[in-house]
C-alpha positions as a Python dict, from the first residue, in 0.01 Angstrom:
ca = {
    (1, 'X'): (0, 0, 0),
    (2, 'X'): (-352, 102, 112),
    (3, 'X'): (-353, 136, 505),
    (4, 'X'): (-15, 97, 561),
    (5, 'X'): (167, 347, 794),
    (6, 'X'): (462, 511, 730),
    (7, 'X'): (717, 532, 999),
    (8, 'X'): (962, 807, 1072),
    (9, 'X'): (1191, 766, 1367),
    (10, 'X'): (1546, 1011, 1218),
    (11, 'X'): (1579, 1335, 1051),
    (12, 'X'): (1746, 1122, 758),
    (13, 'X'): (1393, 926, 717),
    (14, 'X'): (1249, 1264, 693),
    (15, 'X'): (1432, 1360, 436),
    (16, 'X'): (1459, 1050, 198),
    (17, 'X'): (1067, 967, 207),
    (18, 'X'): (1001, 1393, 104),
    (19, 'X'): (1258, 1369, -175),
    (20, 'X'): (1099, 1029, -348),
    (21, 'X'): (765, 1215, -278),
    (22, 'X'): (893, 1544, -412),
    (23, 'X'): (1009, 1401, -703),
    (24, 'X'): (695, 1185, -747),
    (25, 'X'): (925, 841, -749),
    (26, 'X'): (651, 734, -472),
    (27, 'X'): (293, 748, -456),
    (28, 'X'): (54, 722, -143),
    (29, 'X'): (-309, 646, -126),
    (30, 'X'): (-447, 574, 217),
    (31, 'X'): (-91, 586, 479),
    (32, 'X'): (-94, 725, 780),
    (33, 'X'): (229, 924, 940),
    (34, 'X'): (384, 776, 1249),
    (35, 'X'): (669, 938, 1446),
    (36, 'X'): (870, 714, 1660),
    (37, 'X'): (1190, 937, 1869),
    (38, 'X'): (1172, 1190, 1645),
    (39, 'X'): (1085, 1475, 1561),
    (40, 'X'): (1230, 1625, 1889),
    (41, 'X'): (1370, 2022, 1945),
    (42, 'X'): (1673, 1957, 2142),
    (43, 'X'): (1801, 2295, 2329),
    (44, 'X'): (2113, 2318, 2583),
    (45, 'X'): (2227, 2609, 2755),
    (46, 'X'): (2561, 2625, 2976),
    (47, 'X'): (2650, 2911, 3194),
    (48, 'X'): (2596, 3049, 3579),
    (49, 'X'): (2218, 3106, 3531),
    (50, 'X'): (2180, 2753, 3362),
    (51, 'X'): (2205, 2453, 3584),
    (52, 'X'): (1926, 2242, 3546),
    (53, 'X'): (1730, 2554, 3548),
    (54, 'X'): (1476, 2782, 3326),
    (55, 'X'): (1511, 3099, 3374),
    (56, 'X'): (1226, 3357, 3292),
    (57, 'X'): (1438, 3489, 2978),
    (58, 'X'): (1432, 3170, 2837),
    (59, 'X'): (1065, 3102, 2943),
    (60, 'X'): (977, 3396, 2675),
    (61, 'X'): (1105, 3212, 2441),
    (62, 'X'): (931, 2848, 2499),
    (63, 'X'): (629, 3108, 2557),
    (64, 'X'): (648, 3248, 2190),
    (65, 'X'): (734, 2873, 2066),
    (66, 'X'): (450, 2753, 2235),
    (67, 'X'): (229, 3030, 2044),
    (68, 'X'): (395, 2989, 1689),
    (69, 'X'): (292, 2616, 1733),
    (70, 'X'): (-77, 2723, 1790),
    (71, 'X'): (-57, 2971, 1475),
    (72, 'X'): (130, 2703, 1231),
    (73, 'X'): (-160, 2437, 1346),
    (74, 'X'): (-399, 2717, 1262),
    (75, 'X'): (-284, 2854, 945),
    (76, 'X'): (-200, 2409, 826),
    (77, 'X'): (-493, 2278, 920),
    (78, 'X'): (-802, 2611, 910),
    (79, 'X'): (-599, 2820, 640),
    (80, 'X'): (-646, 3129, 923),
    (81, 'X'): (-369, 3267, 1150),
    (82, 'X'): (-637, 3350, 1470),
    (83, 'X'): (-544, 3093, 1711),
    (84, 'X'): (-835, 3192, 1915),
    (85, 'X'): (-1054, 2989, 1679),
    (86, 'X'): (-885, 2705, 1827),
    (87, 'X'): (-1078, 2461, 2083),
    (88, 'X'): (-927, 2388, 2389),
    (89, 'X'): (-917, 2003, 2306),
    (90, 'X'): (-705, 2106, 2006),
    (91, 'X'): (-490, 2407, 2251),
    (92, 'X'): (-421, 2094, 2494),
    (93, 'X'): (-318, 1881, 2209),
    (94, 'X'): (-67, 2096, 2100),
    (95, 'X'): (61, 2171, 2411),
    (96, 'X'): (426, 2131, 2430),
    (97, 'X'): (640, 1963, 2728),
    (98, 'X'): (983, 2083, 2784),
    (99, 'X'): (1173, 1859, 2979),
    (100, 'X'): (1485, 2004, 3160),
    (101, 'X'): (1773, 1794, 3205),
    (102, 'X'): (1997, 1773, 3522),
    (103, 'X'): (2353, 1982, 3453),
    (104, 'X'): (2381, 2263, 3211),
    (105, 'X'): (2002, 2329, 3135),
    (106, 'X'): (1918, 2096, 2858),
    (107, 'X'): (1595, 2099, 2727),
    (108, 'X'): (1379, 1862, 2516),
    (109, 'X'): (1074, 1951, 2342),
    (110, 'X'): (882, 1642, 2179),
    (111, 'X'): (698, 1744, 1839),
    (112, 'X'): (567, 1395, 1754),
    (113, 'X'): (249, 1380, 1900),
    (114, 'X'): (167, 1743, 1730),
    (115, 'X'): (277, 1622, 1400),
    (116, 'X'): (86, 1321, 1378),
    (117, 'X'): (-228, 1512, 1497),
    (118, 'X'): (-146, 1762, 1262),
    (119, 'X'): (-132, 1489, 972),
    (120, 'X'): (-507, 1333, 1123),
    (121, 'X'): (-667, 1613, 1103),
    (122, 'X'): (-572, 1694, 738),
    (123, 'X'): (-668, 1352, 615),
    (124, 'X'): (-1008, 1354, 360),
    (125, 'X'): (-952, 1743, 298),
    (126, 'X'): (-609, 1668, 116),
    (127, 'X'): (-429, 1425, -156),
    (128, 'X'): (-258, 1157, 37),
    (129, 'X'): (91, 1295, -92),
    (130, 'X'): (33, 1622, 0),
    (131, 'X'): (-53, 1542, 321),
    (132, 'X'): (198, 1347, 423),
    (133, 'X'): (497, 1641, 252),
    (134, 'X'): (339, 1875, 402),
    (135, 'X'): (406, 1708, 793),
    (136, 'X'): (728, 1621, 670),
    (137, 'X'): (832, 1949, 548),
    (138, 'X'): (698, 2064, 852),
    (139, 'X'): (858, 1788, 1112),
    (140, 'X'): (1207, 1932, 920),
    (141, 'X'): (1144, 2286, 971),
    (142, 'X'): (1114, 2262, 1338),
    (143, 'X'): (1349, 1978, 1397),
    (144, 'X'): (1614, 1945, 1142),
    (145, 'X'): (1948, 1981, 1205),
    (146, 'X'): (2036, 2016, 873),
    (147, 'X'): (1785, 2347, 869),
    (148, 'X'): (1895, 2479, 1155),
    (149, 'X'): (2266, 2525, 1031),
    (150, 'X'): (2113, 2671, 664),
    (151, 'X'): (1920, 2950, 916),
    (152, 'X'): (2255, 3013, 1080),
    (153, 'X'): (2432, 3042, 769),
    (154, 'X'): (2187, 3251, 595),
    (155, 'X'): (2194, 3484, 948),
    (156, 'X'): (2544, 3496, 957),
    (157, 'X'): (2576, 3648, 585),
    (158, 'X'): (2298, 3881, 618),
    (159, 'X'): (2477, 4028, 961),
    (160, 'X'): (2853, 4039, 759),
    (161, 'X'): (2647, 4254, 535),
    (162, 'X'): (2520, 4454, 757),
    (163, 'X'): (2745, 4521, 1056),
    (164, 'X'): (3019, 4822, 1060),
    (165, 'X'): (3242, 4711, 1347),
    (166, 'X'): (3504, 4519, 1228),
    (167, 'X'): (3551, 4382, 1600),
    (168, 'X'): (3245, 4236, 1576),
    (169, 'X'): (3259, 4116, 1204),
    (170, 'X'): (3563, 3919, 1309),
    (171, 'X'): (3347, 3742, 1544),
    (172, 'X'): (3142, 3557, 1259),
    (173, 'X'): (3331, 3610, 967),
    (174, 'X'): (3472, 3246, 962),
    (175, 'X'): (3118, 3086, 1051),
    (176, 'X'): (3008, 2826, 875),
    (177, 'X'): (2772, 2508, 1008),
    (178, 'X'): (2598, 2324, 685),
    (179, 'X'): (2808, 2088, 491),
    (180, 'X'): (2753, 2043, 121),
    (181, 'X'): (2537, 1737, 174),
    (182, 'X'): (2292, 1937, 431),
    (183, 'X'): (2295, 2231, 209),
    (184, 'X'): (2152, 2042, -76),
    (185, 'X'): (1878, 1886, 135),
    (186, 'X'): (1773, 2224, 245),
    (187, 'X'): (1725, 2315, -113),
    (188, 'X'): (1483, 2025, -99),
    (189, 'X'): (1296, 2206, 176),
    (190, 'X'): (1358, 2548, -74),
    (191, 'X'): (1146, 2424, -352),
    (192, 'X'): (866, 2275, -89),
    (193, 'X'): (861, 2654, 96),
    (194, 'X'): (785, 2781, -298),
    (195, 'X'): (542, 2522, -375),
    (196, 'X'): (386, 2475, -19),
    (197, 'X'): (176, 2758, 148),
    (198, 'X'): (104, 2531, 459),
    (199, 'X'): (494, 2461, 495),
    (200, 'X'): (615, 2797, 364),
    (201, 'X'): (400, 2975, 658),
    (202, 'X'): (571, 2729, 929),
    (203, 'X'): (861, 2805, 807),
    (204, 'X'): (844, 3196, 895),
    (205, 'X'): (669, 3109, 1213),
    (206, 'X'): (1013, 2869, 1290),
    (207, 'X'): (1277, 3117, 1188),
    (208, 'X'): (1116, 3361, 1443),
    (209, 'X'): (1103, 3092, 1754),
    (210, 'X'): (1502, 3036, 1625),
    (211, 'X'): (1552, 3404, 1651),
    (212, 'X'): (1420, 3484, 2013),
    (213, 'X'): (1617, 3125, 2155),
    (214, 'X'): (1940, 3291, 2003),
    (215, 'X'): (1850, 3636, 2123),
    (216, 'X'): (1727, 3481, 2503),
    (217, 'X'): (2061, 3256, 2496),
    (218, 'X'): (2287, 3587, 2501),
    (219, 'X'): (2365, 3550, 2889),
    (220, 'X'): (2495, 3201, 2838),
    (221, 'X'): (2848, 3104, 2767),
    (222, 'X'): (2705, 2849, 2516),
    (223, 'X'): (2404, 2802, 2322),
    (224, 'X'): (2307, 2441, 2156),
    (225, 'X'): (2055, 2374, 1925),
    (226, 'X'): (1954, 2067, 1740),
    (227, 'X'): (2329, 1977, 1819),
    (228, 'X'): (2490, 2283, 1672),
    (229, 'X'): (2637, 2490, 1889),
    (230, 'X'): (2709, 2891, 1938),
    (231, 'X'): (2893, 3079, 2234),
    (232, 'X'): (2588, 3310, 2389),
    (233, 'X'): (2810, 3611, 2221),
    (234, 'X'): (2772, 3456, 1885),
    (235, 'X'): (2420, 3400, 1901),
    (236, 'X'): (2287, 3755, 2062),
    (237, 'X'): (2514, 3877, 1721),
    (238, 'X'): (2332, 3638, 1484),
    (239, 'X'): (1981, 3723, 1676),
    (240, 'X'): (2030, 4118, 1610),
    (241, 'X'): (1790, 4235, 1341),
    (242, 'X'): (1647, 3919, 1305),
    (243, 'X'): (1286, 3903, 1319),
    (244, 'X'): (1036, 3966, 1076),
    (245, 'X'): (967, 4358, 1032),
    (246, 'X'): (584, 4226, 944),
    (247, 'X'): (379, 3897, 990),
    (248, 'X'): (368, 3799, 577),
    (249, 'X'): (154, 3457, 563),
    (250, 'X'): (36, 3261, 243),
    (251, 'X'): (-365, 3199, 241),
    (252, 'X'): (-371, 2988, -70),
    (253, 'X'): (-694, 2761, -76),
    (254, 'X'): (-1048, 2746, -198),
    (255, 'X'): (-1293, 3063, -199),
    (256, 'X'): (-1632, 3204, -295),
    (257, 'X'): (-1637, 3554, -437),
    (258, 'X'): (-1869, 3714, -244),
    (259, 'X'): (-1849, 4013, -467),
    (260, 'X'): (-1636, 4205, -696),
    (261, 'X'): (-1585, 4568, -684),
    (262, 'X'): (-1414, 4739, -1010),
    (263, 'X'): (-1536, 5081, -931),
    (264, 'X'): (-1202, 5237, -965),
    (265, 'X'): (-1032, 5153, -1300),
    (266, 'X'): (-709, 5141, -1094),
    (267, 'X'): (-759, 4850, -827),
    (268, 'X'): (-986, 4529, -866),
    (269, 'X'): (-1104, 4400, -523),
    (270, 'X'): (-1321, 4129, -410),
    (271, 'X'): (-1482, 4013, -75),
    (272, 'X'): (-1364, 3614, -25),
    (273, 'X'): (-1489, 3307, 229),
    (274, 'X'): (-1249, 3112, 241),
    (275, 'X'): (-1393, 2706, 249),
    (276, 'X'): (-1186, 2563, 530),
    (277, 'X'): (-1188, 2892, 760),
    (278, 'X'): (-1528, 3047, 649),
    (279, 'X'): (-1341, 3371, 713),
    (280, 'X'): (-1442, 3656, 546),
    (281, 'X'): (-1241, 3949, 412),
    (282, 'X'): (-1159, 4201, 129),
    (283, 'X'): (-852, 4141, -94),
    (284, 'X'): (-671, 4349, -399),
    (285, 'X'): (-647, 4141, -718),
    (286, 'X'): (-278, 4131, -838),
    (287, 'X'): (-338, 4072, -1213),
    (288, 'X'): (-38, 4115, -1501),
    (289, 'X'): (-165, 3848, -1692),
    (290, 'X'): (-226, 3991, -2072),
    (291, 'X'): (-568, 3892, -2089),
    (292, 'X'): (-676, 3929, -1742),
    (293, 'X'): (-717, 3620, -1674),
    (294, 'X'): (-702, 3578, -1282),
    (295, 'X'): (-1003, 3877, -1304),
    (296, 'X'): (-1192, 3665, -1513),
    (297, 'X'): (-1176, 3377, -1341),
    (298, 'X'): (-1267, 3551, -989),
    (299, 'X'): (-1578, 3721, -1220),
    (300, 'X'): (-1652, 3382, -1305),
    (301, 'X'): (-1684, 3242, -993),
    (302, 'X'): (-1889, 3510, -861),
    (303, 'X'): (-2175, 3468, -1145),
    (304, 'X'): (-2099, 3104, -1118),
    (305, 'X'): (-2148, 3071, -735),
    (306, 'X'): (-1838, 2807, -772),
    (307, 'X'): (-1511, 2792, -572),
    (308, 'X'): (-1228, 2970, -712),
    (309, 'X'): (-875, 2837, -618),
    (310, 'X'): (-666, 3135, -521),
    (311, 'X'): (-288, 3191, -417),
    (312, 'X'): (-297, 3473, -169),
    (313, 'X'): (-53, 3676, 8),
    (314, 'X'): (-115, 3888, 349),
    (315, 'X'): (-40, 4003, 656),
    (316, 'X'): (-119, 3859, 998),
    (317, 'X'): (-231, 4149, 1244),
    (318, 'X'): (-285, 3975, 1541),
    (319, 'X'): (-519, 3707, 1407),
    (320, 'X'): (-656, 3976, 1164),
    (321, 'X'): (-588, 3938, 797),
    (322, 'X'): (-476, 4239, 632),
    (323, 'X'): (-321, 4353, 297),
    (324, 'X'): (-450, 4079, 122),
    (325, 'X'): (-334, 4072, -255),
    (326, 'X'): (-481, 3791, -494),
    (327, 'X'): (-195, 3690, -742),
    (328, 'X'): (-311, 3387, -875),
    (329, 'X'): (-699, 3269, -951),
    (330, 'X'): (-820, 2952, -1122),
    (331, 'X'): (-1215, 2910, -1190),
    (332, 'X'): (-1327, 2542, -1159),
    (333, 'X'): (-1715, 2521, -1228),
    (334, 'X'): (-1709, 2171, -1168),
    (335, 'X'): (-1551, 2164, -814),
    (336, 'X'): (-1865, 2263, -577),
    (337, 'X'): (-1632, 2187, -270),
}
C-alpha cells in the first residue's frame, strides 16, 4: 500500500478507518490523509439578532476557536502550548473561514485543509499509524456529531448534579442526544484520549470552544451544532460551570535531562529539553514505582546524555508551562533522536 492516500470524505469514514487502526486490523506504511467535504464545524443560530448575521457575542467565540486551533496545532505538531512560536506561514495556514449563510445565521467552518496540514507536517517524526489516528482522532473531536452529543450528555449530568432549582432541573432532566451506536464510538475516541497525548490535549482545547458557542448562543431561540440542536435556554444552562478551572495539557515526548536535583529527600526534580520544542523547564518526578524505576531511568539519561521518553502532565499558563509532574520515564540508550 506504499504511497497510497487514504481518503476521508464522512464522519462514518472517520470512524471505521480509527477503529481497524485502533485495533491494529490495518497497518500503514507510507499513506497520506486526504479530506474530501469533511471534516466541517457546522453552527446555526435562529433568533432576532441572527439573520444572516454575526454578531460580536458570537465573534468571541469563533475568536477563542480560532486560538484553540493555533494551541492544538502547537501542542500536535511542537509538543508546546505557546502559539507565539508559530510562523506566520503556519498562523495563515490555520486560519479558519467561517462562512455565514443567508436566513437564520448558519455558519460553516472548513477543518480540512488544517487537518491535512496538520498530518504533513507530522510525517518522518511519527509511525505511519500514529500519524494518521492521531488526525483522525482529532478530525472527530472537532467535527463529530457523534462527540458532540457524548459532550452534551456528559454536560447535562454533571449540571443535574449540580443545580438546586428544580425549575431549572426540569429543563434538562429528560435530555438525552447520543444513541447507543454513537455512544460506543465515542468510547473509541475514550481509549484514544487515554492513549493519545496529541489527541487527549485537542480534546480539552474542543470541549472549551463547545462551551463558549453554548454560552454565546444564550440570546438565541435555538442553537445547532453539528446537527444537534438546543433552544438558547438549554444551552446557556448546559454552558454554566463549564470551562476548565485550569489549562491541564499532556507533554509526553522525548527529553534530555539537563540535570537532576535530589537535594531534598522529599521531591526529585529535573530540568528537561524537550526534542521537538527545545523548550526548557523544571519538572517534579512522580515516582511510586517499588524500585524507583522512572528515577533511575531519568538518572540514566542524564549520565548517559541519551533521550529519555517521558509522560508528562502540566499546566498551560499562557504559553508558559507550569506544574510539571513526570509520571512515567523510560531510558533508551540506543535512541540518540
Amino acid at each position: 500500500m506504499a504511497g497510497t492516500t487514504l481518503v476521508i470524505s464522512s464522519e462514518d469514514e472517520a470512524f471505521n478507518l480509527l477503529q481497524k487502526l485502533m485495533s491494529q486490523s490495518l497497518t500503514l506504511s507510507e499513506e497520506a490523509i486526504e479530506f474530501k467535504g469533511w471534516p466541517k464545524m457546522s453552527i446555526r443560530l435562529q433568533g432576532d439578532e441572527f439573520k444572516s448575521s454575526l454578531t460580536p457575542s458570537v465573534m468571541k467565540a469563533f475568536i477563542e476557536l480560532q486560538a484553540n486551533i493555533y494551541k492544538s496545532y502547537a501542542l500536535t505538531r511542537y509538543n508546546s502550548p505557546n502559539v507565539r512560536s508559530l510562523t506566520q506561514e503556519e498562523k495563515k495556514a490555520l486560519e479558519i473561514v467561517v462562512t455565514v449563510s443567508e436566513g437564520s445565521s448558519i455558519f460553516d467552518v472548513n477543518l480540512q485543509n488544517i487537518l491535512e496540514k496538520m498530518a504533513v507536517d507530522m510525517v518522518g517524526k511519527m509511525e505511519p499509524e500514529y500519524v494518521v489516528t492521531t488526525v483522525l482522532g482529532i478530525a472527530l473531536i472537532w467535527a463529530g456529531s457523534a462527540v458532540v452529543k457524548h459532550y452534551l450528555d456528559k454536560r447535562t449530568e454533571v449540571r443535574q448534579a449540580e443545580i438546586k432549582s428544580e425549575e431549572q432541573r426540569a429543563m434538562i432532566e429528560n435530555l438525552k442526544f447520543a444513541s447507543e451506536q454513537e455512544t460506543e464510538r465515542t468510547k473509541l475516541i475514550t481509549e484514544l484520549v487515554v492513549k493519545n497525548a496529541q489527541v487527549a490535549n485537542v480534546a480539552s482545547l474542543a470541549d472549551d470552544s463547545r462551551a463558549e458557542l453554548l454560552k454565546r448562543a444564550s440570546g438565541a431561540t435555538t442553537f445547532e451544532l453539528q446537527g444537534v440542536e438546543v433552544t438558547g435556554e438549554v444551552a446557556s444552562e448546559l454552558s454554566k460551570n463549564a470551562r476548565r478551572k485550569s489549562e491541564e495539557i499532556r507533554l509526553d515526548g522525548k527529553y534530555r535531562i539537563l540535570s537532576v536535583d535530589s537535594s531534598n529527600p522529599d521531591e526529585f526534580k529535573v530540568k528537561l529539553r524537550c526534542l521537538t520544542s527545545h523548550v526548557e523547564f523544571v519538572a517534579r518526578v512522580q515516582d511510586k514505582t517499588l524500585e524507583g524505576k522512572h528515577i533511575e531511568a531519568l538518572k540514566d539519561g542524564e549520565w548517559q546524555r541519551s533521550p529519555v521518553t517521558l509522560q508528562i502532565n502540566a499546566k498551560d499558563l499562557d504559553g508558559q508551562i507550569k506544574e510539571a509532574v513526570v509520571i512515567n520515564a523510560k531510558f533508551e540508550p540506543a535512541d540518540e533522536a
